[in-house]
C-alpha positions in Angstrom: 198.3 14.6 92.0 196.7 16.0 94.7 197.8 19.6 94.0 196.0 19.2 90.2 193.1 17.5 92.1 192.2 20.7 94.4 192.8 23.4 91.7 190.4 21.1 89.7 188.1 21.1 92.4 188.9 25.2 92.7 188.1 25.3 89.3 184.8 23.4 90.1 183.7 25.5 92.6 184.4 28.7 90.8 182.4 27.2 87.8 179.9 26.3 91.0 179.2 29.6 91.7 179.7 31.0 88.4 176.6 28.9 87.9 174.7 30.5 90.7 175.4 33.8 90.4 174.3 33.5 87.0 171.0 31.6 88.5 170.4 34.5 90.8 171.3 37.3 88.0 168.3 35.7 86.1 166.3 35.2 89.0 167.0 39.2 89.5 165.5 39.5 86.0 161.8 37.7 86.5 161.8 39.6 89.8 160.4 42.8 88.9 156.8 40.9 87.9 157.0 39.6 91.8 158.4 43.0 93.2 156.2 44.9 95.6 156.6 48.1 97.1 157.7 47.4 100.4 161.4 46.6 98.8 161.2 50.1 97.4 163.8 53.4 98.3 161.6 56.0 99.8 162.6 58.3 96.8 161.0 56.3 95.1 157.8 55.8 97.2 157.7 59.4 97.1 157.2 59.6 93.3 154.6 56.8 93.1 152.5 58.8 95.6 152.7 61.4 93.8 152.1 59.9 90.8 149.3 57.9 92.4 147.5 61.3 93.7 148.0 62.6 90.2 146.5 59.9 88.5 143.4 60.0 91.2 143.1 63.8 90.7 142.6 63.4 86.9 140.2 60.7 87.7 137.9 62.9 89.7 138.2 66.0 87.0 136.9 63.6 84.4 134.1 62.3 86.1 132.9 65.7 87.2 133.2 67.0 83.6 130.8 64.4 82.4 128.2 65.1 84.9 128.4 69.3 84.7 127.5 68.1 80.8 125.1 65.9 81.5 123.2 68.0 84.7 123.6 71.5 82.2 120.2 70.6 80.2 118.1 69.6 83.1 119.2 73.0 84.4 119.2 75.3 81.6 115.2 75.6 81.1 115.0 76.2 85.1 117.6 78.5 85.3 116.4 80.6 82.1 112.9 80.5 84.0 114.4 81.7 87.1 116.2 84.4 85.5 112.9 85.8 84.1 111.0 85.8 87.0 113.5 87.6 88.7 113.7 90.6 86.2 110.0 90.6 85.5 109.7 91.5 89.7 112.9 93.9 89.2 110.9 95.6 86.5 107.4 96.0 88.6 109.4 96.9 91.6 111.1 99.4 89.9 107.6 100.7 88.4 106.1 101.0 91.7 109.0 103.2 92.9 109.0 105.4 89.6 105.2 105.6 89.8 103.8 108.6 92.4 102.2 108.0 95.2 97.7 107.8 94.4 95.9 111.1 95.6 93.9 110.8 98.3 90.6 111.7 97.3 88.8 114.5 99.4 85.3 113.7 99.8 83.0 116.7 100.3 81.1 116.4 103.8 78.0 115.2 104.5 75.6 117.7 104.8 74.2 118.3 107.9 70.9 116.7 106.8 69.8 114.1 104.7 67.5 116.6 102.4 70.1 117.9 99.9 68.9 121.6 98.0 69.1 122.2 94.7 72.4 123.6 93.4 72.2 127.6 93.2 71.9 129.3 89.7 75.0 130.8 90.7 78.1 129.6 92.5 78.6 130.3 95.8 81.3 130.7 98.5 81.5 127.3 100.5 80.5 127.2 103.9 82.9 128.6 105.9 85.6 125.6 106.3 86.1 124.7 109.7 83.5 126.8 111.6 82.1 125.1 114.7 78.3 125.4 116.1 79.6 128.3 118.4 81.2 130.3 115.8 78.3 129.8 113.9 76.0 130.9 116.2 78.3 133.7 117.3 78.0 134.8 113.9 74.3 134.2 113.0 73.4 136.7 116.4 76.1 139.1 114.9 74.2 139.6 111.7 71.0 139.8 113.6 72.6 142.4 115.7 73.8 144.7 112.3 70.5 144.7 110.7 68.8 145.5 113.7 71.2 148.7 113.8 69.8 148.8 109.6 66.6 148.3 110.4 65.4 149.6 114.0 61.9 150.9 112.7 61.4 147.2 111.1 57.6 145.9 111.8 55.3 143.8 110.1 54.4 145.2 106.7 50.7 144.4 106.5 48.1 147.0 107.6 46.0 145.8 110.2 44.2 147.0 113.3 43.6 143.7 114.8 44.2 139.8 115.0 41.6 139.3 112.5 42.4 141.5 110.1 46.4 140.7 110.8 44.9 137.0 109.3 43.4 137.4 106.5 45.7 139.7 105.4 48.3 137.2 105.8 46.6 134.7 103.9 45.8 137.3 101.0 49.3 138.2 100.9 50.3 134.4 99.2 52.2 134.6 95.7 51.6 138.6 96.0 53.1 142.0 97.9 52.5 143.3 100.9 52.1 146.1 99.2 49.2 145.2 97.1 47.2 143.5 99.9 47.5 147.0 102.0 45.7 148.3 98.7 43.2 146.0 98.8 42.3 145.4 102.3 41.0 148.8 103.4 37.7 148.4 100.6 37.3 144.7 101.9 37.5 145.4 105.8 35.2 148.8 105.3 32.8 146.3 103.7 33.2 143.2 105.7 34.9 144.3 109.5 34.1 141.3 111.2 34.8 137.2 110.9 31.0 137.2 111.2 30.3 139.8 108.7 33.0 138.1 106.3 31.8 134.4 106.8 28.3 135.9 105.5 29.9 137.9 102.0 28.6 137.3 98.7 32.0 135.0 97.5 31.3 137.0 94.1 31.5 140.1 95.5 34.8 138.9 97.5 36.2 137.8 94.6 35.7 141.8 92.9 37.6 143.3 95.8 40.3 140.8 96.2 40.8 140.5 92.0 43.6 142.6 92.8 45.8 140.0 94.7 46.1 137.5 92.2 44.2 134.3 92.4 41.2 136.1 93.8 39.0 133.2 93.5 41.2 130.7 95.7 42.0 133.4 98.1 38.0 134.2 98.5 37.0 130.5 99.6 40.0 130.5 102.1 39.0 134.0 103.7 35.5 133.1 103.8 36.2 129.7 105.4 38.6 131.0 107.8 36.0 133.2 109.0 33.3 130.4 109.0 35.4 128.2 111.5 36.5 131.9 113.3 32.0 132.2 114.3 32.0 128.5 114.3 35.0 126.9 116.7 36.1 130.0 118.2 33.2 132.6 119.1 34.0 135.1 116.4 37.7 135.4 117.7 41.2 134.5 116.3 42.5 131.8 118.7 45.8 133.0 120.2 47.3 128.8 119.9 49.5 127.7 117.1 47.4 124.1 117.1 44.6 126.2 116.9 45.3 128.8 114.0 46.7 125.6 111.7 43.3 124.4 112.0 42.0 127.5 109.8 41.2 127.4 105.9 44.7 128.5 104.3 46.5 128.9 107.6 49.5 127.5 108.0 52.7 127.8 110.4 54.5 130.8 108.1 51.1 132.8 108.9 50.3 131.5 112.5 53.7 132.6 113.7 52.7 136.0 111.6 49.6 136.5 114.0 50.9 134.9 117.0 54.1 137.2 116.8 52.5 140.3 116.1 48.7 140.5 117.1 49.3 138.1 120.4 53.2 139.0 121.2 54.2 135.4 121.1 57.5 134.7 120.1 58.0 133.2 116.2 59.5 132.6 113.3 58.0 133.7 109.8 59.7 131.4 107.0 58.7 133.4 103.9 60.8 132.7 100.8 62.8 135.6 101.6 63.8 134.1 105.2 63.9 130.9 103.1 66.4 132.2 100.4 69.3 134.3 103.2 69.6 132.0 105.9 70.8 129.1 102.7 72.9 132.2 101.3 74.3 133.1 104.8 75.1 129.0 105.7 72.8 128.7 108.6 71.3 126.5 107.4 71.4 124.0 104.4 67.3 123.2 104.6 64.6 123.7 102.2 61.7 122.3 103.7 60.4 125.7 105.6 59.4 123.6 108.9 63.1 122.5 109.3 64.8 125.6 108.7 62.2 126.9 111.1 64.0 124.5 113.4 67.5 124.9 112.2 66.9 128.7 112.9 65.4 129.3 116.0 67.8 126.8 117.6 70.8 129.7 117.0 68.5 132.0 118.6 67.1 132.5 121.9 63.2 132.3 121.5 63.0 136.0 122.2 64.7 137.1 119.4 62.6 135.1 116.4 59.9 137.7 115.9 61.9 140.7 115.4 65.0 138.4 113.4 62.1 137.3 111.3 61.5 141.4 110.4 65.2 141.7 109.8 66.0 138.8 107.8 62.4 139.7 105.5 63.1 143.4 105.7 66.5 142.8 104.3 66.1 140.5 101.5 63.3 142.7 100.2 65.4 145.9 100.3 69.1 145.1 99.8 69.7 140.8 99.7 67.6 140.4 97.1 67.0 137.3 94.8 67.9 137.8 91.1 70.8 140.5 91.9 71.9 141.3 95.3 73.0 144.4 96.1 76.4 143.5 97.4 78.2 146.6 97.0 75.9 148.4 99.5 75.4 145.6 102.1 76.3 146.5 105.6 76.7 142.6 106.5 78.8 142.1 103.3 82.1 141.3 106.1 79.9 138.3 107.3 78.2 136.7 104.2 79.6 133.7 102.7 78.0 134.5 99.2 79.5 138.1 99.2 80.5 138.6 95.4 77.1 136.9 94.0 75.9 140.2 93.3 76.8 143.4 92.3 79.8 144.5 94.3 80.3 148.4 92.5 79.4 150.6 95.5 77.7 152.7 92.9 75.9 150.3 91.0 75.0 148.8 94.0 73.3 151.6 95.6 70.7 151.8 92.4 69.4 148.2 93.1 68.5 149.2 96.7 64.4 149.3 97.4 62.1 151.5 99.6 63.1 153.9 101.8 67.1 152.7 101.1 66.7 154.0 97.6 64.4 156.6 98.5 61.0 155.4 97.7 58.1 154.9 99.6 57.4 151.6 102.1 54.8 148.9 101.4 52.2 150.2 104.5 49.9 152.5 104.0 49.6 153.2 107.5 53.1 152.5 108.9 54.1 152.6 112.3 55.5 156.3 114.2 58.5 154.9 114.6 58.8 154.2 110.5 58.4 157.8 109.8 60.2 158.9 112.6 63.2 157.1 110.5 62.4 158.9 107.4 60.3 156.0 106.2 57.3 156.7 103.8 54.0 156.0 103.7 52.9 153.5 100.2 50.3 155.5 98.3 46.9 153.9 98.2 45.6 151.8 95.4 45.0 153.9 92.0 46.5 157.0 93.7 49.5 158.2 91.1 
């Protein structure tokens, strides 16, 4: 009995635990809902990080797609406006390499003086570039220098014996030649020798002698006014004072330096139109107004020197320099003029424009000076003579 008792309560036990370890096989089952990952094998930690990290990854991709969409319109108009601008300044940079540098523009100089002259018929070599007052005045004295070795019989080419007939013959001599008044004045001066004599004439028979000169009846007031104030202001004699001689009826600086150069021996300069016309064609001067190139002038030369350049200069344009056609050909200065080629530059061409005794011909004076003849100058025949 009791050995069937205790393998009944074997049995029991067995059936005991049979019972629990089938309550703890399903209490393994509902587990997994109440798991957590602390009971886990690292193995298998290592595949839910990894797993974790993956899922985060794909996460992050997925929300970044969304906003690269959605932040690609805002930025397309922007970006396409950006992009323009920048070839637009690649394009007018690359111009502005490509295109050549601007020119500077040379301006021409100012003149030395505000009073511009009146462009030449013909052109002209330019002032000589570069030349300084001293080589300027170096060469201005040079050419005086030549033509006084041209010209070493050169003088005054009115006939007169004295300051009063030096005067009028001056003023006679206006829009005429020398030549002609030297005709003329011997019948008026035979007639009429002194201012007194003169400032009494007949103006009529004036005006018959002096027909001759060209506007006879113009030149007969002035004569016989100059003479008036001669008796009047002076005593009958031709003042030897610049401020003086302006004073007189058709006097004016050209013909007071005349008289005051070659009746009184006082240093001046005679600005006739040929002075007027070489001293613009030589560059010493760009002036027209006669009492500046007076100025311009005489301040290359030393005051001794302006009576006798004046002769040069005048003796010069009349014979070889002239106006229309300048005899360049035959210039013995051509080396120093500027306007060298303005004229006829065939040494045999040239030499049949030449005047006077440099062609051949007579002078303008009836009664030159020794010294002209002694040079193989000529004596002007007198009026109606041949």
């Amino acid at each position: 009995m009791g050995e069937q008792i205790s393998d009944g309560g074997r049995e029991t036990a067995k059936a005991a635990k049979t019972a629990a370890a089938g309550g703890s096989a399903s209490a393994k089952k509902a587990a997994p809902a109440r798991k957590t990952p602390a009971r886990k094998t690292p193995a298998k930690k290592a595949t839910a990080q990894k797993a974790t990290a993956q899922i985060a990854t794909a996460k992050k991709a997925t929300a970044k797609k969304p906003a690269a969409k959605k932040a690609a319109p805002a930025r397309g108009p922007a970006a396409k406006q950006a992009s323009a601008r920048k070839a637009a300044a690649a394009k007018s940079s690359a111009a502005l390499k490509k295109a050549p540098a601007p020119k500077k523009q040379v301006v021409a100089p100012k003149k030395a003086t505000a009073s511009v002259p009146a462009a030449p018929a013909k052109t002209v070599a330019a002032h000589p570039q570069g030349e300084s007052r001293t080589a300027l005045v170096r060469r201005a004295r040079r050419v005086n220098r030549e033509l006084a070795e041209v010209y070493p019989y050169a003088h005054p080419e009115l006939d007169f014996e004295n300051p009063f007939q030096l005067v009028v013959a001056t003023v006679l001599s206006a829009q005429t030649t020398d030549l002609r008044v030297n005709q003329t004045t011997p019948a008026l001066f035979a007639k009429y020798p002194t201012p007194e004599d003169l400032a009494a004439a007949d103006p009529e028979e004036v005006e018959e002698i002096l027909r001759p000169t060209g506007f006879f009846r113009a030149k007969t007031k002035s004569v016989i006014g100059l003479s008036k104030a001669l008796v009047e202001q002076f005593g009958g004699e031709v003042p030897g004072r610049l401020e003086d001689l302006v004073k007189l009826p058709g006097v004016g600086r050209k013909t007071a330096f005349v008289v005051l150069g070659n009746a009184f021996g006082r240093p001046g300069i005679t600005v006739d139109t040929h002075f007027q016309r070489l001293v613009r064609r030589w560059k010493w001067t760009d002036e027209t107004d006669p009492d500046k190139i007076e100025a311009a002038v005489g301040a290359l030369f030393p005051k001794s020197d302006w009576t006798d350049l004046s002769h040069h200069v005048i003796w010069h344009g009349r014979r070889i320099c002239h106006a229309r056609k300048p005899a360049c050909g035959a210039c013995p200065i051509a080396p120093l003029c500027p306007a060298y080629g303005e004229g006829e530059t065939d040494p045999e061409k040239a030499e049949k424009l030449l005047k006077y005794e440099k062609a051949g011909r007579p002078g303008q004076r009836l009664r030159p000076p020794q010294a002209y003849l002694d040079a193989g100058g000529r004596a002007a025949p007198p009026l109606g003579a041949g």
